[in-house]
N, C-alpha and C positions, 0 to 999 in steps of 0.2 A: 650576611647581615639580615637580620627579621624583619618585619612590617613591625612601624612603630605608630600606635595612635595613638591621638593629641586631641582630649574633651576641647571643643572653645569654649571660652568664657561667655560672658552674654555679653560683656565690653566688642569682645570681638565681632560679635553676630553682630551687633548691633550696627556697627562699622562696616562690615559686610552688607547689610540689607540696605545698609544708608546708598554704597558706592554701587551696587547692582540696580537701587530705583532711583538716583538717580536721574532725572532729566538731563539729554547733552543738546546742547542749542547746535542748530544744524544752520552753516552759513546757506543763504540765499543768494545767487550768485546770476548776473547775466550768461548767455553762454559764452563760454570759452574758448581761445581754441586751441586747436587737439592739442596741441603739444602741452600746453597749460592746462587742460582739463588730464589731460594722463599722469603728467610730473606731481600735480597738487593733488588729484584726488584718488584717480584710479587705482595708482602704485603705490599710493600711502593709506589704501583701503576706507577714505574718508567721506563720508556719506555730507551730500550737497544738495540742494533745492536747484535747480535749472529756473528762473523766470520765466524766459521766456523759447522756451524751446522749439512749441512751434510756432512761431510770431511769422506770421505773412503765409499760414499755410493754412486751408482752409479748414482744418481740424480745430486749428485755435475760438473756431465760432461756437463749437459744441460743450455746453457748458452744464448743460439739466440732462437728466435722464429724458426727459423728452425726446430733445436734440439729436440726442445718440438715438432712440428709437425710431426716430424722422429719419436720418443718416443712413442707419446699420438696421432696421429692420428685418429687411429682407436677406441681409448677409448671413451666408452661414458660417458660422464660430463650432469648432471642436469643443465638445465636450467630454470630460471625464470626470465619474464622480468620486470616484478613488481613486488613488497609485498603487495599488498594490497587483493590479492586472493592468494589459495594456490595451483593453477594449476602451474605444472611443467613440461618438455619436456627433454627425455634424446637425444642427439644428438653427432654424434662421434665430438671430439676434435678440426679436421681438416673442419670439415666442421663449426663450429663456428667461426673457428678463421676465415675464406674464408668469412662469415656472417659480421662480426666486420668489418673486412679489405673494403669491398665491400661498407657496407651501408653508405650512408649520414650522415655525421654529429657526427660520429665516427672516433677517431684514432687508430683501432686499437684490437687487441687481449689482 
C-alpha cells in the first residue's frame, strides 16, 4: 500500500490552529502528597502549579532578582551556552546574571 496524501481544507486548519493555541488552564494546587501528587499528575503527565512548595524554607523569601543576587551571588552555577558540546563553565551567580543583563539581545537573568 502507497503513501496516500490528504490537501486540508482551511475548515480543517483552522480547527487545527484553534486546538494547538489554544490556552489550557493549569490547576493551582497546595502540595500534595506523593502518592496523590503521582496518581493525579505525574502518571497522567498533568502539568500543575505547586503553591506553596517551598513554604517554611528559607528560599520562599527570595522573590526579586535582587534577593537571589543578595542569596546566590557568590554561588557558582554551571554554565553552558549550547548543547551541542559538552563543555561547561562554572561562574558565580552575580556575575551571570551582570552577563544576561548587559548582553545584546537578551532580557535578562
Amino acid at each position: 500500500m502507497g503513501l496516500v496524501l490528504v490537501s486540508p481544507t482551511a475548515d480543517s486548519l483552522t480547527k487545527l490552529r484553534e486546538l494547538a493555541m489554544s490556552p489550557k488552564e493549569i490547576d493551582r494546587i497546595s502540595m500534595p502528597d506523593q502518592d496523590d501528587f503521582f496518581r493525579d499528575y505525574v502518571f497522567k503527565r498533568q502539568p500543575i502549579v505547586i503553591t506553596n512548595l517551598f513554604e517554611r524554607q528559607e528560599i520562599s523569601n527570595i522573590s526579586t532578582l535582587e534577593d537571589a543576587t543578595r542569596a546566590w551571588g557568590s554561588t557558582k552555577i554551571h554554565l553552558q551556552e549550547e548543547y551541542t558540546r559538552a563543555e561547561k563553565t562554572s561562574e558565580p551567580y552575580g556575575s551571570f546574571r551582570w552577563f544576561r543583563e548587559t548582553s545584546p539581545g537578551n532580557s535578562g537573568a
